[in-house]
TORDO-87682 format. One record per residue: x, y, z of N, C-alpha, C, O in turn; residue number from 1. Coordinates in pm, whole numbers, always signed. Atoms other than C-alpha are relative to their C-alpha. Layout:
# residues N
X,Y,Z,X,Y,Z,X,Y,Z,X,Y,Z,NUM
...
//
This chain:
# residues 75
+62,+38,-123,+10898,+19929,+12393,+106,+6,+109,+225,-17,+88,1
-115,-45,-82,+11059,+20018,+12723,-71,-102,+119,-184,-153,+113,2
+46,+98,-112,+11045,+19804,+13063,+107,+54,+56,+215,+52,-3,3
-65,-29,-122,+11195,+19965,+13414,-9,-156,+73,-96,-239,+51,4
+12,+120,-81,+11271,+19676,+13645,+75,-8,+62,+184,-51,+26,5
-77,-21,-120,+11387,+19743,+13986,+5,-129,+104,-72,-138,+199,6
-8,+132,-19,+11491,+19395,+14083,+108,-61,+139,+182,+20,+194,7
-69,+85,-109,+11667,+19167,+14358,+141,-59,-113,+142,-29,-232,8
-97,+56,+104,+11997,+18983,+14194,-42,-95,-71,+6,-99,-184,9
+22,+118,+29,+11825,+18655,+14136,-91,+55,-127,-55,-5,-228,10
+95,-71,+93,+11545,+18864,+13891,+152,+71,-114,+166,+47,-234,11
-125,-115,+61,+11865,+19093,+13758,+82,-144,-104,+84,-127,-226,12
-55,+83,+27,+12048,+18764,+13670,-80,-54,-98,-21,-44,-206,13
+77,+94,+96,+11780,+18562,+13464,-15,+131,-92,-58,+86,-198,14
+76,-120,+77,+11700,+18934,+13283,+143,-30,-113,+147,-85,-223,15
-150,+15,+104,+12107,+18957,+13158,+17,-158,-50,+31,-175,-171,16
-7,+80,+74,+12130,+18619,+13109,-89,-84,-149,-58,-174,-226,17
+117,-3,+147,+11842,+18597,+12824,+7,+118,-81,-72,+157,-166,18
-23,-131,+90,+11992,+18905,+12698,-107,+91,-27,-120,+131,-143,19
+82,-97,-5,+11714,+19136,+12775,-4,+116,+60,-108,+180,+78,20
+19,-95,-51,+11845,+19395,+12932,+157,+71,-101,+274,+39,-122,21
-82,-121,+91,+11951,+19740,+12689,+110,+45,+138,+216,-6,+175,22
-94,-92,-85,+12103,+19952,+12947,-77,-52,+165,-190,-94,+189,23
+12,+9,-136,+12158,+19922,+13359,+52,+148,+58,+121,+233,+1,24
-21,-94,-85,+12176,+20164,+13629,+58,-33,+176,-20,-81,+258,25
-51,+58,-125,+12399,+20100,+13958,-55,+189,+118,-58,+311,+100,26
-8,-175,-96,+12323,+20365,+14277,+94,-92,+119,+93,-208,+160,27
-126,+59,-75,+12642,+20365,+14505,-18,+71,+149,+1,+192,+136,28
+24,-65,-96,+12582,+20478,+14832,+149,+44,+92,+239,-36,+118,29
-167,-55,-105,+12897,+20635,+15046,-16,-57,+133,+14,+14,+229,30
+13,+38,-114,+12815,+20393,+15314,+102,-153,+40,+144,-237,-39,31
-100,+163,+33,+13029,+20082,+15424,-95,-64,+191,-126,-21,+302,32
+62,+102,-68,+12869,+19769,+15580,+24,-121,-8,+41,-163,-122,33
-84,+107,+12,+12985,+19448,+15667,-77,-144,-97,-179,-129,-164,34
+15,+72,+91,+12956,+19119,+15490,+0,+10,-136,+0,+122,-185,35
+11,-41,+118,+12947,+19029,+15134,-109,+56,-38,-203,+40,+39,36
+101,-56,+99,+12715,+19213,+14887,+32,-11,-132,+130,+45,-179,37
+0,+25,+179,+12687,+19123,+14525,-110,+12,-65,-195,-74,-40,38
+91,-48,+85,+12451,+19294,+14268,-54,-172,-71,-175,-195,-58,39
+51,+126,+67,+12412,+18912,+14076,+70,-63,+55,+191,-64,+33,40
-108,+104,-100,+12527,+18670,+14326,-26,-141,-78,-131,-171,-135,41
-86,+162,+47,+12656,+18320,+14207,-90,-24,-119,-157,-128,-122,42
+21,-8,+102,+12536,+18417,+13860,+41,+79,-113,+102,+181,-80,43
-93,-83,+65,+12655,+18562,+13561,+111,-64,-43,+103,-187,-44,44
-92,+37,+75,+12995,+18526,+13393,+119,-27,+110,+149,+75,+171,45
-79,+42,-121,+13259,+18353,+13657,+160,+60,-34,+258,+35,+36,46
-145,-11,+120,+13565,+18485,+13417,-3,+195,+46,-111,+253,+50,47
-7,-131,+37,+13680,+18874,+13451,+15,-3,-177,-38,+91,-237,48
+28,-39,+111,+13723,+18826,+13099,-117,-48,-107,-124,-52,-230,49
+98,+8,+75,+13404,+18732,+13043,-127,+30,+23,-236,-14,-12,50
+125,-110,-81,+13200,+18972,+13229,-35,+94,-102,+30,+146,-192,51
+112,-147,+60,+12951,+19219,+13100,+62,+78,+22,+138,+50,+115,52
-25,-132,+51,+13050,+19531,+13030,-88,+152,+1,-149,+173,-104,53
+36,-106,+75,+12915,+19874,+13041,+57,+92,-45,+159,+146,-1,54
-43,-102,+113,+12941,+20100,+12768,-63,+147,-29,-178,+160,+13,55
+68,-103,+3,+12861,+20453,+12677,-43,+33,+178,-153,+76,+212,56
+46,-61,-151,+12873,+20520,+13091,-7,+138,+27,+50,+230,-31,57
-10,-165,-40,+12794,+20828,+13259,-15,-56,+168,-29,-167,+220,58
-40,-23,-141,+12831,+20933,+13618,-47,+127,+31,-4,+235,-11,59
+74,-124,-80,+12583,+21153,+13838,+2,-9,+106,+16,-124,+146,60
+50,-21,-139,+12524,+21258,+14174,-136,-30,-7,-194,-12,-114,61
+137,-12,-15,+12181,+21189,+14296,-6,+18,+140,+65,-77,+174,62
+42,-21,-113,+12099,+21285,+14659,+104,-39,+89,+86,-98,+195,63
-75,+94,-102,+12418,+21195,+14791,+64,-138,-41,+158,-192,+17,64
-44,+154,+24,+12469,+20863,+14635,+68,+26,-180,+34,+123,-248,65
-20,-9,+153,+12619,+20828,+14269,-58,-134,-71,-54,-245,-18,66
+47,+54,+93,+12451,+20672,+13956,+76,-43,-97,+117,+47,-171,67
-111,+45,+110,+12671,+20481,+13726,-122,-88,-95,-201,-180,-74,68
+145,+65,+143,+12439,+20403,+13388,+67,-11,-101,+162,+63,-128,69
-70,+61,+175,+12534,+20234,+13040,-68,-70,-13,-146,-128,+61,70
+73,+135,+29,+12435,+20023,+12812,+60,-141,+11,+180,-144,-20,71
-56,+94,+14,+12497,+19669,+12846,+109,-68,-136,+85,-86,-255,72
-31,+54,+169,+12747,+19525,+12614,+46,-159,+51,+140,-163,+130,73
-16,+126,+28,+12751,+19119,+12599,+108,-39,-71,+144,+6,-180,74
-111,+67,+28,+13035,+18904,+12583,-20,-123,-124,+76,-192,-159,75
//
């Protein structure tokens, strides 16, 4: 069984933290804009060494922007 789920951080956050998410997909845009931005803000693992991980990554172009995809690997 498969489930897409194109989410906000606060949705993204409760998904990894119940360990339900196989693989993620980041899109990076070549743009710079001020303030912070954080994919899972003030959630998640507070430790660099005890951050998520992806594994098995790849790296595409898509329209201009790049796609960085793996599977999750849990600490």
């Amino acid at each position: 069984m498969s489930l897409l789920v194109e989410s906000g951080g606060a949705l993204a956050a409760a998904l990894l933290e119940q360990r339900l998410v196989d693989r993620a997909a980041f899109f990076i845009a070549p743009k710079i804009i001020g303030g912070a931005r954080c994919a899972i803000p003030a959630r998640g693992p507070q430790k660099m060494a005890d951050a998520w991980r992806l594994g098995q990554v790849s790296f595409r172009p898509s329209n201009g922007d790049m796609i960085i995809e793996g599977t999750i690997e849990y600490r």
